[in-house]
GULUMMAR-10864 format. One record per residue (C-alpha): residue number from 1; residue in one letter; x, z, y. Coordinates in Angstrom, 3 decimals, padded with zeros to 6 digits. Layout:
N
> NUM A X Z Y
...
REM end
This chain:
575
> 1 X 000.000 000.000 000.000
> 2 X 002.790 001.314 002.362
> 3 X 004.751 -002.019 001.122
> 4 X 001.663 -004.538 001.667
> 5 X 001.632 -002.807 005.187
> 6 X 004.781 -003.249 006.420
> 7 X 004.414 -006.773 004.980
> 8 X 001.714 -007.128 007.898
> 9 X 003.923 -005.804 010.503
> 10 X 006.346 -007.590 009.800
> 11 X 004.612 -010.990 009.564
> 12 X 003.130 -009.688 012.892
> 13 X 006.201 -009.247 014.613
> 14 X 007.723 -012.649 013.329
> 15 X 004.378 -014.346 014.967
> 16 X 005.144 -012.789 018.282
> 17 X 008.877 -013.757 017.924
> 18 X 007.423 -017.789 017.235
> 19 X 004.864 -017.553 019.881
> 20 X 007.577 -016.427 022.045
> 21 X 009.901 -019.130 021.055
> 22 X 007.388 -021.558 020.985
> 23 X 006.081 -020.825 024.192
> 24 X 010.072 -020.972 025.758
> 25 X 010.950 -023.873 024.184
> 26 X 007.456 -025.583 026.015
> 27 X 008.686 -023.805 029.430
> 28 X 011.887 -025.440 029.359
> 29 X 010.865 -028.939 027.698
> 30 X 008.216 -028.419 030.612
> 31 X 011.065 -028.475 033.275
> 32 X 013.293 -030.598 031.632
> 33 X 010.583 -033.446 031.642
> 34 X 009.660 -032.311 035.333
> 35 X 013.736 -032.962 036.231
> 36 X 013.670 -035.796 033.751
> 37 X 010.621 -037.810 036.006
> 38 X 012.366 -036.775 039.071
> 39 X 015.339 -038.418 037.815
> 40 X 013.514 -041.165 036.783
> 41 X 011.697 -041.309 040.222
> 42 X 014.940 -041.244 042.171
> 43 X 016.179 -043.828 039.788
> 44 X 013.333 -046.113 040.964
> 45 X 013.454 -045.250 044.133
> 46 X 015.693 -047.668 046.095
> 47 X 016.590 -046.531 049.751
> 48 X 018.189 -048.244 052.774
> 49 X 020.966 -046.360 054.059
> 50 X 019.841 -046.003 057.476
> 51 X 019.947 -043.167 060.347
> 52 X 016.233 -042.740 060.814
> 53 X 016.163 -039.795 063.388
> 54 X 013.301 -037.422 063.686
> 55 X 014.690 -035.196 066.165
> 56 X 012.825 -034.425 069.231
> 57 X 012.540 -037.037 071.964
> 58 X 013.954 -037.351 074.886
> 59 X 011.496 -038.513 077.764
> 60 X 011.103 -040.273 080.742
> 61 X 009.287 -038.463 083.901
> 62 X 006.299 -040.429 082.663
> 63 X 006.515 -039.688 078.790
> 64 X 008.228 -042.781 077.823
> 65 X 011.216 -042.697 075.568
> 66 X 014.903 -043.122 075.700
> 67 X 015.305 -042.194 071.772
> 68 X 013.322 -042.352 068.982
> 69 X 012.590 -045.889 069.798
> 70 X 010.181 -048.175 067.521
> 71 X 012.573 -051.337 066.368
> 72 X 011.381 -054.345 064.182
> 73 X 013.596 -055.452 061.373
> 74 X 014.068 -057.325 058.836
> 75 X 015.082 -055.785 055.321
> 76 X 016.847 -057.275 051.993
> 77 X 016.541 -055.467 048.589
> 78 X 018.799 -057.661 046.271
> 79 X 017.489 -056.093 043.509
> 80 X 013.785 -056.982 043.892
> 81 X 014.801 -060.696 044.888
> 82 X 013.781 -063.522 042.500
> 83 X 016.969 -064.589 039.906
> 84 X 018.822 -067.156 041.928
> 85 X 022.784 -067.275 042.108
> 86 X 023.966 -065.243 045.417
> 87 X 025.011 -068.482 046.290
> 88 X 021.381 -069.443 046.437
> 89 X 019.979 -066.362 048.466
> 90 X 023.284 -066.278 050.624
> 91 X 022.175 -069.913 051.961
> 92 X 018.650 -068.644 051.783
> 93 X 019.126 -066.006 054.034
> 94 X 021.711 -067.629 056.475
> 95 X 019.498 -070.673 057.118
> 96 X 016.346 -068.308 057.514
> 97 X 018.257 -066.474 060.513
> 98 X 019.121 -069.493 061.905
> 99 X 015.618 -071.020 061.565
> 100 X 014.174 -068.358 062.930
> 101 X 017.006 -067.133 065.871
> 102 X 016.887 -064.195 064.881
> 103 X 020.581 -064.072 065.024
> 104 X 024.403 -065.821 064.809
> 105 X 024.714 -067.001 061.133
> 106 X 028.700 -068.045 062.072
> 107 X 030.268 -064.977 060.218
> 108 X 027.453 -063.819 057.639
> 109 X 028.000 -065.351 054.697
> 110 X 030.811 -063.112 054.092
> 111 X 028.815 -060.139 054.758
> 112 X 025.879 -061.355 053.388
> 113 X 027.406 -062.305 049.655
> 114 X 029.550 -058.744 049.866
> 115 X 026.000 -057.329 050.678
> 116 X 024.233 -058.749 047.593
> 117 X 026.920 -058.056 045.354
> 118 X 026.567 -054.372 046.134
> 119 X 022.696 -054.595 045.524
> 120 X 022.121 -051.899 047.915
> 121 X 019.384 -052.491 050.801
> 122 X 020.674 -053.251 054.047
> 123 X 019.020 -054.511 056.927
> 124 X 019.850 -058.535 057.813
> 125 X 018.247 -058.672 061.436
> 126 X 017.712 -056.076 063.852
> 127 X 015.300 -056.276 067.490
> 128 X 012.965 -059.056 066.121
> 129 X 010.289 -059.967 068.496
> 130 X 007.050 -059.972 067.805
> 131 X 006.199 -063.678 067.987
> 132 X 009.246 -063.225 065.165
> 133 X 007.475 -061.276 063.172
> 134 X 004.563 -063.058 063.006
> 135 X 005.771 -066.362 062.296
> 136 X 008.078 -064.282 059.387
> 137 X 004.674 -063.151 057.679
> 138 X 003.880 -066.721 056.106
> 139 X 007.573 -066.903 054.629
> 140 X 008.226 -063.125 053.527
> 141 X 004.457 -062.901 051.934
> 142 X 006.240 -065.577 049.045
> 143 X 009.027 -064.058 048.724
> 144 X 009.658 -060.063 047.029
> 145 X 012.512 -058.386 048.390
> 146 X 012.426 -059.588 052.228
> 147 X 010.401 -057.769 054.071
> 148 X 009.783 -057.326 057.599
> 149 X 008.966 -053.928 059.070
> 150 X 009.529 -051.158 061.948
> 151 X 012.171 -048.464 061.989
> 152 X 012.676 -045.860 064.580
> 153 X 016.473 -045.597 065.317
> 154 X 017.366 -043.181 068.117
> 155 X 018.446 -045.128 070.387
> 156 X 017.131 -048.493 071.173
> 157 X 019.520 -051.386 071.826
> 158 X 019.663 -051.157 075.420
> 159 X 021.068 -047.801 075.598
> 160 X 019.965 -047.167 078.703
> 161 X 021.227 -043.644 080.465
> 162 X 023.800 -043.553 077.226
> 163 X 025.892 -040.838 079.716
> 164 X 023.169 -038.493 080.058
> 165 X 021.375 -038.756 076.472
> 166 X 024.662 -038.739 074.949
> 167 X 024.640 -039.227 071.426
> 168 X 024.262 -037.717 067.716
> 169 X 027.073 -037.827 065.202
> 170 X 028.185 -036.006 062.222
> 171 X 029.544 -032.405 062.144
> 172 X 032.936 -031.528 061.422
> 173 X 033.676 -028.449 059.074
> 174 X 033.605 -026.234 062.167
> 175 X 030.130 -027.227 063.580
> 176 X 028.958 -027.000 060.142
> 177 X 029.593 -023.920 059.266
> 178 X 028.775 -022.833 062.590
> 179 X 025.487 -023.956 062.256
> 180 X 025.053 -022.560 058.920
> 181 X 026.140 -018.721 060.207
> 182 X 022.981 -019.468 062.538
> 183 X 020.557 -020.301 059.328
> 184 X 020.206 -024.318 059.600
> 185 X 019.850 -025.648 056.223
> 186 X 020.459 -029.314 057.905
> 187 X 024.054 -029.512 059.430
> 188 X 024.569 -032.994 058.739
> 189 X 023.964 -034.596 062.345
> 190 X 024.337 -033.009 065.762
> 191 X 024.155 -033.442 069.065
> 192 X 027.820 -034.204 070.433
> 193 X 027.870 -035.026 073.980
> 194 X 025.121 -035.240 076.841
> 195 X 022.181 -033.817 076.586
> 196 X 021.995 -033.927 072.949
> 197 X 024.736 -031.674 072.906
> 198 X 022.991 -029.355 075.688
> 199 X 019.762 -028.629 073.943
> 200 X 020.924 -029.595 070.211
> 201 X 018.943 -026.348 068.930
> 202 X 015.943 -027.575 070.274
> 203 X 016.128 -031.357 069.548
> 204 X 017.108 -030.720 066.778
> 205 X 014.418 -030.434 062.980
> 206 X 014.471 -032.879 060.700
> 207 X 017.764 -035.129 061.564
> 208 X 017.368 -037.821 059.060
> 209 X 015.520 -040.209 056.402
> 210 X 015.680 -043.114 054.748
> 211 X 013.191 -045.822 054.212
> 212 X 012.738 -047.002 050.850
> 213 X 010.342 -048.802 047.997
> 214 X 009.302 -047.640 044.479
> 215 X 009.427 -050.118 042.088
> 216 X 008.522 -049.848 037.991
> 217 X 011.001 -050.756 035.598
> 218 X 010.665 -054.425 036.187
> 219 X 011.720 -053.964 039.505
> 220 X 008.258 -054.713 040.592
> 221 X 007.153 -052.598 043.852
> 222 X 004.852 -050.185 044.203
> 223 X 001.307 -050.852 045.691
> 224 X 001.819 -048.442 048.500
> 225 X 004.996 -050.551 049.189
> 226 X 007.996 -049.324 051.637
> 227 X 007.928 -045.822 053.221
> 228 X 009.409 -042.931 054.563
> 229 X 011.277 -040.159 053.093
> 230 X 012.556 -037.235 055.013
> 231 X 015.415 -034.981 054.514
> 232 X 016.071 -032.117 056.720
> 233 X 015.504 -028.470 056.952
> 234 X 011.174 -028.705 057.738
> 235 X 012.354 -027.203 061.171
> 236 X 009.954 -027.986 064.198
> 237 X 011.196 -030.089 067.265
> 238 X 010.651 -029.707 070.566
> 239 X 010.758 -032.720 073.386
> 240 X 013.263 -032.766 076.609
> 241 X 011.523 -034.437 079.440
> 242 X 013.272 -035.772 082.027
> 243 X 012.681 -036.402 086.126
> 244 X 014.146 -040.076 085.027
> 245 X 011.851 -042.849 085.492
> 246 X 012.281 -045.398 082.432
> 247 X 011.367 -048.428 084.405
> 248 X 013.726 -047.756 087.093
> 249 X 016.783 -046.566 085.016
> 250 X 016.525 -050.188 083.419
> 251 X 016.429 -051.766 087.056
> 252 X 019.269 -049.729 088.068
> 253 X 021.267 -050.143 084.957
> 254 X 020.561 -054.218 084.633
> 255 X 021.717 -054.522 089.012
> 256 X 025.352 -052.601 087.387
> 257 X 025.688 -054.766 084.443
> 258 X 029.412 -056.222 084.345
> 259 X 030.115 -053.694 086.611
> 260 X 032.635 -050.706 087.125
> 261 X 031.096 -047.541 089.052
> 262 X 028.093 -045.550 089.458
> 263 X 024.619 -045.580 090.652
> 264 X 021.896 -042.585 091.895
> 265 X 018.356 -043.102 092.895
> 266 X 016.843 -039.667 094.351
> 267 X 013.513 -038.858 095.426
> 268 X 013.990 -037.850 098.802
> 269 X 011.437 -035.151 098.871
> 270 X 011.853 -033.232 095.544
> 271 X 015.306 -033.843 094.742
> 272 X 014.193 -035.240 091.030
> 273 X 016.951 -037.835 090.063
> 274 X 015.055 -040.640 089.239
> 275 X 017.873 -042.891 087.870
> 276 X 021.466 -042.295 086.840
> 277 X 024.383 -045.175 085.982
> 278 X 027.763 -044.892 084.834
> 279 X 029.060 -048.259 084.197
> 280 X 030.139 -049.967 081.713
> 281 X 028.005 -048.070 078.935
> 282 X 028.771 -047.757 075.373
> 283 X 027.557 -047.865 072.050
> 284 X 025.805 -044.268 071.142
> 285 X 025.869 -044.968 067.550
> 286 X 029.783 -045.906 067.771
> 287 X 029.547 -042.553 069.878
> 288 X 032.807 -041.326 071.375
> 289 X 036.411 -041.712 069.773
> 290 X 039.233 -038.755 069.266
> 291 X 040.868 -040.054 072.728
> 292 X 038.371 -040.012 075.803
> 293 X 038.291 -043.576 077.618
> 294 X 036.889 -044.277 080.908
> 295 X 034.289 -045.780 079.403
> 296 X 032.746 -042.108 078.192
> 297 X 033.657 -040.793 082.010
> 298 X 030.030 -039.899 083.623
> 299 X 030.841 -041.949 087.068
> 300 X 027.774 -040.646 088.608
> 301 X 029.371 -037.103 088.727
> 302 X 032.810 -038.208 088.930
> 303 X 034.492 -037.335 092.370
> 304 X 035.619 -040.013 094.775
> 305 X 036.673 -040.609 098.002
> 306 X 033.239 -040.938 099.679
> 307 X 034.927 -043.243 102.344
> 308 X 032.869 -044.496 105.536
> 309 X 030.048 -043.075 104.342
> 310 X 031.664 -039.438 105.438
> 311 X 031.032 -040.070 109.029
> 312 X 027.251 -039.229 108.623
> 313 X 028.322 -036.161 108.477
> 314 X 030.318 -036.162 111.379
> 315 X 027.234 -037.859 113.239
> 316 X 025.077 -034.865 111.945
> 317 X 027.532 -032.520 113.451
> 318 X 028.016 -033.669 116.361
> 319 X 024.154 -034.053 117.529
> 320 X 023.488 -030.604 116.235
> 321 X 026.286 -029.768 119.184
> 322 X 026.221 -032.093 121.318
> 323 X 029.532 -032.788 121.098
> 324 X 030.488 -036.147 122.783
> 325 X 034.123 -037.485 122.933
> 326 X 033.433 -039.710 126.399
> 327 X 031.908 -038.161 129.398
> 328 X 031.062 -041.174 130.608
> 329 X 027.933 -042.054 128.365
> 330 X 029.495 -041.517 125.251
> 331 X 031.669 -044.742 125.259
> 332 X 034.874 -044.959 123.319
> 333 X 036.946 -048.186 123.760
> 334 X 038.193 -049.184 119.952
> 335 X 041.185 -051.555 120.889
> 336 X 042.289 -051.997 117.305
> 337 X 044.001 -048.506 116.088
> 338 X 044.301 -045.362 117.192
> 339 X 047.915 -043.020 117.603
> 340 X 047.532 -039.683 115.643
> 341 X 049.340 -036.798 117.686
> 342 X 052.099 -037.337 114.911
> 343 X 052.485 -040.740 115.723
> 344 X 051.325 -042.688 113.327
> 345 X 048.952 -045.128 113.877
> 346 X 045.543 -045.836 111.929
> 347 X 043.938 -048.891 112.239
> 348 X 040.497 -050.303 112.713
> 349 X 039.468 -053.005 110.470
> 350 X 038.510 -055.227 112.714
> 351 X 042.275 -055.871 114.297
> 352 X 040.895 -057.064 117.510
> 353 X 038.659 -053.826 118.473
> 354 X 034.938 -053.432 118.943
> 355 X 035.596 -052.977 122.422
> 356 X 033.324 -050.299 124.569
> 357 X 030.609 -048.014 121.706
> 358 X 028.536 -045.602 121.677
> 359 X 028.075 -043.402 118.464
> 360 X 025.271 -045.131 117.121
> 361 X 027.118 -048.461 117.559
> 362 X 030.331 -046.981 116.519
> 363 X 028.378 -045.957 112.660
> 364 X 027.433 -049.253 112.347
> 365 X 030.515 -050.759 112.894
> 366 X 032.162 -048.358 110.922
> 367 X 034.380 -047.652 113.895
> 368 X 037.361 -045.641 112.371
> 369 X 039.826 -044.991 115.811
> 370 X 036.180 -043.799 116.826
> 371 X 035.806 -041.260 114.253
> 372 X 039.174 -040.290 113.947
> 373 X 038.949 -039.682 117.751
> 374 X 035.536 -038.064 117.560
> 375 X 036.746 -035.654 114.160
> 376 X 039.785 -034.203 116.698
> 377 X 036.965 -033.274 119.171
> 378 X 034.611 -031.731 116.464
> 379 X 037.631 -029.751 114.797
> 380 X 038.163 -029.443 111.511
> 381 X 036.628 -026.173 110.674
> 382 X 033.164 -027.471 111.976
> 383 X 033.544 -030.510 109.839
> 384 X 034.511 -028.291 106.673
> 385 X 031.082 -026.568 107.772
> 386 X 028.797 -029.557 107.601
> 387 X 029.984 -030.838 104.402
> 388 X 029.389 -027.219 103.091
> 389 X 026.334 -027.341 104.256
> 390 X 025.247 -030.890 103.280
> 391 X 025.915 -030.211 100.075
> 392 X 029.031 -031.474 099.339
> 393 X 031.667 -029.563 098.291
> 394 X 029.975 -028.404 095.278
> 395 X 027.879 -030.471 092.660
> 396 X 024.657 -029.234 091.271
> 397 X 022.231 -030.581 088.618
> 398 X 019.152 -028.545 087.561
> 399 X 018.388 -028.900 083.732
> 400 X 022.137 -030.088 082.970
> 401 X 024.700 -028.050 082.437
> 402 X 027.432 -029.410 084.430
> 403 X 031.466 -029.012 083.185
> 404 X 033.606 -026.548 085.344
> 405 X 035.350 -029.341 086.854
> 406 X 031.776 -031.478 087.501
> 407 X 031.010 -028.421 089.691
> 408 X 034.195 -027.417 091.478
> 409 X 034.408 -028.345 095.081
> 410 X 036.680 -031.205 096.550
> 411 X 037.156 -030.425 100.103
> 412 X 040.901 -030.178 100.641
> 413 X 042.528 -029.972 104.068
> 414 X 043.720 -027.872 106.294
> 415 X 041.492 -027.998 109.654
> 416 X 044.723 -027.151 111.883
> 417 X 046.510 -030.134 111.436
> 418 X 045.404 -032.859 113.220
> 419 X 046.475 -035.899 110.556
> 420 X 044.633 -033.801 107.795
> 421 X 041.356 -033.733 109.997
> 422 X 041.959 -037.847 111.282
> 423 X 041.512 -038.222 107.472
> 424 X 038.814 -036.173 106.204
> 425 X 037.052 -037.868 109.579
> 426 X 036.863 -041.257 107.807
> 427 X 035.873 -040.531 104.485
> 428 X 039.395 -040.422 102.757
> 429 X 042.487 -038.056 102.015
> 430 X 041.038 -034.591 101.848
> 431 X 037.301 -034.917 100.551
> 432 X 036.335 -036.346 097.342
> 433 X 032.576 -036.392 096.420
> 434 X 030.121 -037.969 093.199
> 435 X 027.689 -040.471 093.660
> 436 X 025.347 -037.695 092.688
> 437 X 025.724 -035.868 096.070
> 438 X 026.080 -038.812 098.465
> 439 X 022.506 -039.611 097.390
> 440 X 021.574 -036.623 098.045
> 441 X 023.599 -036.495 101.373
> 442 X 021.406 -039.649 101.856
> 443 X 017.676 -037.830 101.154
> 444 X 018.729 -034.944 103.607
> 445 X 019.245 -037.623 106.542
> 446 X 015.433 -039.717 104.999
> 447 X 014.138 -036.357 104.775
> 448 X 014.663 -035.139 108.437
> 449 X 017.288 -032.424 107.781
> 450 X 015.798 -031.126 104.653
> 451 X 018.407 -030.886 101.858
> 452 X 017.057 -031.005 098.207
> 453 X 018.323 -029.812 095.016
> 454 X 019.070 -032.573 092.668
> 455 X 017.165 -032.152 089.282
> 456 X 017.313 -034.025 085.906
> 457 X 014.725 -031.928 083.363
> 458 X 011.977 -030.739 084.202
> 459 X 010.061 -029.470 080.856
> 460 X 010.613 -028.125 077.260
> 461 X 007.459 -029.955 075.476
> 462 X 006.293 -028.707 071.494
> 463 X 005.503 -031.804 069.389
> 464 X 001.923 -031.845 070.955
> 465 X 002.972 -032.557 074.597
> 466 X 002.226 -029.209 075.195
> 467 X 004.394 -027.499 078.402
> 468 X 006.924 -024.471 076.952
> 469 X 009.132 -023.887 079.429
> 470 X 009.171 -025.571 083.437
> 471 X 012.078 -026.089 085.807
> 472 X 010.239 -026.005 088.711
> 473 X 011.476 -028.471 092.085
> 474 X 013.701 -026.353 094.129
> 475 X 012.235 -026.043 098.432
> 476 X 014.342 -028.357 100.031
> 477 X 016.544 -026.513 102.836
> 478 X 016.435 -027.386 106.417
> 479 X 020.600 -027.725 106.959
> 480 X 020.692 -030.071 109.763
> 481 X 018.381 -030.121 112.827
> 482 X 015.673 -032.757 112.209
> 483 X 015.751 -034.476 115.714
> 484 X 019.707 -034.723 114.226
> 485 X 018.588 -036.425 110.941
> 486 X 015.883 -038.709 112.639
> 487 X 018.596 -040.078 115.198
> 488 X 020.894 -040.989 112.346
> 489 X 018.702 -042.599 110.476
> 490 X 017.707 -044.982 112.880
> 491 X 021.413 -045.863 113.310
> 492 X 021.209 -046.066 109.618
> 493 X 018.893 -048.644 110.284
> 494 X 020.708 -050.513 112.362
> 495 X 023.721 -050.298 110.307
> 496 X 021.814 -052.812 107.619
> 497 X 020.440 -054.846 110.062
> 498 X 023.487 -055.460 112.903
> 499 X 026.662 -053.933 111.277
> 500 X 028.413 -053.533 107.822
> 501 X 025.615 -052.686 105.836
> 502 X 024.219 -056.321 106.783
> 503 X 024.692 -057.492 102.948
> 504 X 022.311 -054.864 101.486
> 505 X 019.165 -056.584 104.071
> 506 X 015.888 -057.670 102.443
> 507 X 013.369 -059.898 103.266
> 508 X 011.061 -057.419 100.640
> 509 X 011.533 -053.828 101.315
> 510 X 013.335 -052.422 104.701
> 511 X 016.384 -050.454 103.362
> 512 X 018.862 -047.875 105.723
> 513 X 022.674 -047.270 104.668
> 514 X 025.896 -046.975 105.362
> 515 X 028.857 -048.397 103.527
> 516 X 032.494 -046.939 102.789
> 517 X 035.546 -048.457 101.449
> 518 X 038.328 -046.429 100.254
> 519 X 041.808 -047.555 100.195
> 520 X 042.171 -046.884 096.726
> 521 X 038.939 -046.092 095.023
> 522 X 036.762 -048.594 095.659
> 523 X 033.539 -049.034 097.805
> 524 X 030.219 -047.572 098.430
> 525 X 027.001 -047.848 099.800
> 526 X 024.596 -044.926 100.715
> 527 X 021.218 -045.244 101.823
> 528 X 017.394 -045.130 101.706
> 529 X 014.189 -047.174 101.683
> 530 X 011.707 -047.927 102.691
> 531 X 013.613 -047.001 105.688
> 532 X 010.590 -046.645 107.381
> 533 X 009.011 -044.267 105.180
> 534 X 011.443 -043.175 103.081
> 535 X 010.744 -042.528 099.426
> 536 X 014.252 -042.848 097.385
> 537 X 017.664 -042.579 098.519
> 538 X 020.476 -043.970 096.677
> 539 X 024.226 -043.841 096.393
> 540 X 026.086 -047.385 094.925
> 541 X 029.919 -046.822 093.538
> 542 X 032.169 -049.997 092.168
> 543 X 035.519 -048.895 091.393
> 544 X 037.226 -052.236 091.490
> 545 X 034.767 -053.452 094.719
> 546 X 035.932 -055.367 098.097
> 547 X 032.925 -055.006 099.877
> 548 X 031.110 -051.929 100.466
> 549 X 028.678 -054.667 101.909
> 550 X 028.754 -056.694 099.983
> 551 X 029.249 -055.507 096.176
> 552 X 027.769 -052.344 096.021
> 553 X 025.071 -052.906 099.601
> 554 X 024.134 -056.054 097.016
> 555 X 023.686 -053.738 094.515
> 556 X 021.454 -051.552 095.850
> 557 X 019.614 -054.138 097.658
> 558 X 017.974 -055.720 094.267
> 559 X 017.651 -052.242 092.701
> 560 X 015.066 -051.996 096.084
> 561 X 013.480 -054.938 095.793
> 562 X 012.824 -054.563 092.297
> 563 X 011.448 -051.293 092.831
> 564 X 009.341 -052.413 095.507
> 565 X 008.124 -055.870 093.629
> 566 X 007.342 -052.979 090.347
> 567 X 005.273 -050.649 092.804
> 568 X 003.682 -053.180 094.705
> 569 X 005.417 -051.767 097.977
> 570 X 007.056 -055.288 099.382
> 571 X 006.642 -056.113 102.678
> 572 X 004.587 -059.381 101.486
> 573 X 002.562 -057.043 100.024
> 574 X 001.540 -055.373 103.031
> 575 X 000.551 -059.057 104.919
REM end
């Protein structure tokens, strides 16, 4: 009995130990078949190799945007194509770009045979058109493997504002494991320069993802066809916007193509920077090298010698004291040069003299024995003052964070000898200043005295659109007397229509400037319009310029008459 018993407990036991077993062995054939499929899955699953960003945007002042940009292409799976020799599809292809212009075929075939070899995916044409597309559709709906679709790269092939947005790249070991210490799963891609950089930890969520098709094991796609996969830490993103207007940072940035320099357009009321150059650009996903070039230098907040367009400050000054340097209605006789009280001898350039001028005339002309003359009367120290306090001895930029050396000052002189102060009086040896703060030198004088505070971002956005966090417009400061401003604005006037500034006229939009060429440094032109109502100021640098007139008054001339023809503001539009 005791025997039969234990019999039963022990044939119990051995059917919990099966059951057990049985049930383990099902758990792990369970995940090993779950692993298996995913294997399989990702085995069927072929992927183009393509940076496919889903950070946060970047946006214009209106909500347009400079990343994340929609881009039609055209893609080539090698493996789904029908069984032809590569010399086949290599022809196929080359004589389908060419057909279509959807690109030089010259040096493809190469690429395109190495390409098909590899039978990885890879995109054959990039910014197709939409009239492309569509007469694609007839020819791709034959053919599996081609297909034509849209992919949102970060940056779209203009690259417009490339200096500001900056640019993603891959982490070294360092920002990696920095980045890790702080909890991101996703360390892959950062932001490396610009504004990228600035507010990486917000832009940044889910950095990357491919776009791929499933196909069986006949290599025969899937119904739901190509798609989407992200990788990436699931972290939300939040959206930069910016006081950039999109429309007029292409303007500005198509009027300095081919050249070397910088270009600011301000609102002259708030201060918002509305559109920033720095010339030549460059290639954000090439993004910058080991060595710095001048191609990655910001020119916009680059210091310069501001030139001729100093002695608005000078003019300011001496209205706001009513300093004069001729008792006899303000007339100075320019023969040709001046003699410095050390003896050397600056020259005008016009050789012959302007003769008898007034201060008005003498801006226009762009007088230097005038303003050399007229910076000994002011004194140096007074002329250190109004630069101060136009803003120009230190740079500022609300919503970017500016480098030590972007904000140090650049006024240099000493206001007790007289050769330092002839200097600094025309723009050159002395004081160095961006393009940034000239415009805004510019809005103060358009604004009647009132000095604003030059802003780039104005918002933190979540993904909805929704307003986190505001950087409110800074009140403008009243630095200059306003009867001051309003006098040398109407010189400025005059400047474009009678004197140097003559090249940067328009038959469209009135525009108000001065120009400035440096001895060394290139040329400038500084203004406003309409100069009757002013609503933008704007500061024009070419490095390698002859003409502050001509080259960068040109300049800024058909940035103004764009913007006017774009906001309907022309002066034909007013007849």
């Amino acid at each position: 009995m005791l025997s039969l018993r234990r019999h039963r407990n022990i044939s119990r036991l051995l059917l919990l130990i099966f059951g057990l077993l049985a049930g383990r062995l099902l758990q792990i054939n369970y995940s090993h078949a779950a692993d298996y499929t995913a294997q399989v899955q990702r085995q069927r699953l072929l992927a183009v190799e393509e940076r496919e960003y889903s950070r946060g945007d970047i946006l214009d002042c209106n909500g347009q945007s400079f990343t994340n940009r929609a881009e039609r292409v055209l893609l080539v799976f090698p493996r789904l194509l029908p069984e032809n020799s590569e010399t086949y599809w290599v022809t196929y292809l080359n004589t389908l770009l060419k057909n279509k212009q959807l690109q030089a075929s010259a040096t493809v075939s190469s690429q395109l045979k190495q390409q098909l070899t590899d039978g990885q995916p890879f995109i054959l044409a990039r910014n197709l058109s939409l009239r492309q597309l569509e007469e694609l559709q007839p020819v791709l709906a034959k053919i599996n493997g081609i297909y034509a679709t849209i992919i949102r790269p970060r940056y779209g092939a203009d690259g417009l504002a490339a200096h500001l947005i900056g640019y993603v790249g891959g982490s070294n070991t360092a920002e990696a494991e920095a980045l890790t210490r702080q909890g991101n799963q996703d360390t892959a891609y950062i932001g490396k320069s610009g504004l990228e950089k600035q507010y990486d930890a917000l832009l940044r969520g889910q950095t990357s993802a491919h776009i791929a098709i499933t196909v069986d094991e006949k290599n025969r796609p899937a119904a739901e066809g190509l798609r989407y996969i992200a990788a990436g830490n699931g972290k939300p993103t939040f959206n930069l916007q910016l006081t950039l207007n999109y429309n007029y940072q292409a303007i500005a940035e198509a009027a300095m193509q081919d050249k070397n320099g910088a270009a600011v357009l301000m609102d002259v009321k708030t201060g918002d920077v509305l559109a920033m150059v720095s010339a030549p650009g460059y290639n954000q996903y090439i993004g910058q090298p080991a060595t710095e070039g001048d191609i990655y230098v910001n020119k916009a907040l680059s210091y310069y010698p501001p030139a001729s367009v100093f002695k608005i400050v000078l003019c300011l000054a001496a209205l706001d004291h009513n300093i004069s340097i001729d008792n006899t209605g303000n007339l100075f006789n320019c023969s040709g040069s001046i003699t410095l009280p050390n003896g050397h001898q600056v020259g005008c350039w016009n050789s012959d003299g302007h003769g008898e001028e007034n201060i008005g005339r003498a801006l226009g002309n762009s007088c230097n024995p005038y303003f050399i003359q007229l910076g000994q009367s002011l004194g140096g120290s007074l002329i250190g003052e109004y630069a101060y306090r136009l803003g120009l001895t230190e740079q500022v930029l609300s919503g970017f964070k500016l480098s030590q050396d972007d904000s140090t000052s650049r006024l240099s002189f000493n206001p007790a000898v007289p050769a330092d102060v002839a200097n600094v009086a025309i723009g050159e040896k002395g004081i160095r200043a961006p393009p940034l703060m000239l415009a805004r030198l510019l809005a103060a004088v358009a604004n009647d005295g009132q000095l604003p505070s030059p802003r780039l971002v104005q918002a933190v956005l979540d993904d909805k659109g929704r307003v986190l966090s505001e950087i409110p417009s800074a009140q403008p400061q009243q630095v200059v007397q306003a009867a001051s401003a309003r006098q040398v604005k109407q010189w400025l006037v005059q400047a474009v229509q009678e004197g140097t500034g003559k090249p940067a006229a328009s038959d469209l939009i009135s525009i108000a400037g001065k120009t400035g060429t440096s001895q060394n440094f290139g040329v400038w032109f500084a203004g406003f319009f309409p100069a009757d109502e002013p609503r933008w100021s704007i500061a024009v640098y070419i490095a390698d310029g002859q003409s502050g007139g001509s080259d960068a008054g040109g300049v800024c001339r058909e940035i103004a008459e764009k913007i006017a023809i774009l906001e309907d503001i022309t002066n034909t539009s007013k007849v």
